[in-house]
N, C-alpha and C positions, 0 to 999 in steps of 0.2 A: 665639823663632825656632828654636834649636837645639831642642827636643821635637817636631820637627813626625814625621810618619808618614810611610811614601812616597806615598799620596795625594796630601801638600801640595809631593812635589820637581816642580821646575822643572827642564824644558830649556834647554838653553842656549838657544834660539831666544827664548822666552819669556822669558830674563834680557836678550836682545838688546833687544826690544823695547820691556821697561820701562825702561833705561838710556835708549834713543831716545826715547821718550813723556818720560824727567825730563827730558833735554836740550832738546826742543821747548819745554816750558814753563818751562825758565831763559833760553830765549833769546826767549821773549815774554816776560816778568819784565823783563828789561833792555832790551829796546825801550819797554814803557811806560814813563810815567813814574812818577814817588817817591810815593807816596800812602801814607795810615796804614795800608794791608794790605799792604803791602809786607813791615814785620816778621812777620808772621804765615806768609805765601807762603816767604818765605824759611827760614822754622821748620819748616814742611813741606815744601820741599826736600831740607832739610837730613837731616831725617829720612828721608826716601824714599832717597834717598842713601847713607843708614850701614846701610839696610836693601837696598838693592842688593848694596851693598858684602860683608853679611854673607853672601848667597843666595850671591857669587861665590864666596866664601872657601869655601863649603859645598860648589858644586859643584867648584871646584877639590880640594877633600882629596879626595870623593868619587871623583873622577878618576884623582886619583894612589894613593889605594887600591886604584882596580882594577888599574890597569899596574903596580903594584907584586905585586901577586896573581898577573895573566898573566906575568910576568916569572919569578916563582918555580916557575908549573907549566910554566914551557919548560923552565928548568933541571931541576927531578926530573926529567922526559921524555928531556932528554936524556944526562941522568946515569945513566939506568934502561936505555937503551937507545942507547948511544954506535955501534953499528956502524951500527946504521939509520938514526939522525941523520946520521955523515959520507955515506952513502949516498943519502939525499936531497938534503942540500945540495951533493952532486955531480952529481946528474940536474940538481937547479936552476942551479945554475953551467953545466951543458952547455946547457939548453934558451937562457940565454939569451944566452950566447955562439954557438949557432947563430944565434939570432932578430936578435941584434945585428949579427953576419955578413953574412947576406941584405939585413939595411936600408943595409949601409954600398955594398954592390953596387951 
């Protein structure tokens, strides 16, 4: 699972769905009754499961690679160009202290 290409990545929508599809079919599992494929069902649960599980963990690092990435090119940015950053973050602070203003009226 880890070699996979970005072809094979999943959205999160897509990792939503397969956890909801395992959950349906655990929660048919345990409404029927005990029968000899039960072990078997549960084996592939189980597995569908630790394979969920690996997709999350993927798209989670995934995740936090990037915000850790955007995090860094805010910093150069604003290290590179500190009078213009406090400059916007002061238009930004007045817009929305006006806009806040007007709604409290």
């Amino acid at each position: 699972m880890k070699n996979r290409n970005a072809s094979d990545a999943q959205t999160p929508a897509d990792l939503l769905n397969d956890l909801r599809t395992l959950v349906l079919e655990a929660e048919k599992m345990m409404e029927s009754a005990v029968s000899e494929h039960t072990g078997d069902a549960m084996n592939a649960l189980r597995t569908r499961y630790a394979a969920a599980q690996e997709r999350f963990g993927d798209l989670y690092a995934s995740a936090k690679k990037n915000v850790t990435a955007g995090a860094k090119y805010t910093d150069e940015t604003i290290r590179a160009n500190p009078y213009q950053s406090i400059a916007i973050a002061a238009g930004v602070g007045l817009l929305v202290g006006v806009l806040v203003g007007r709604r409290s009226q």
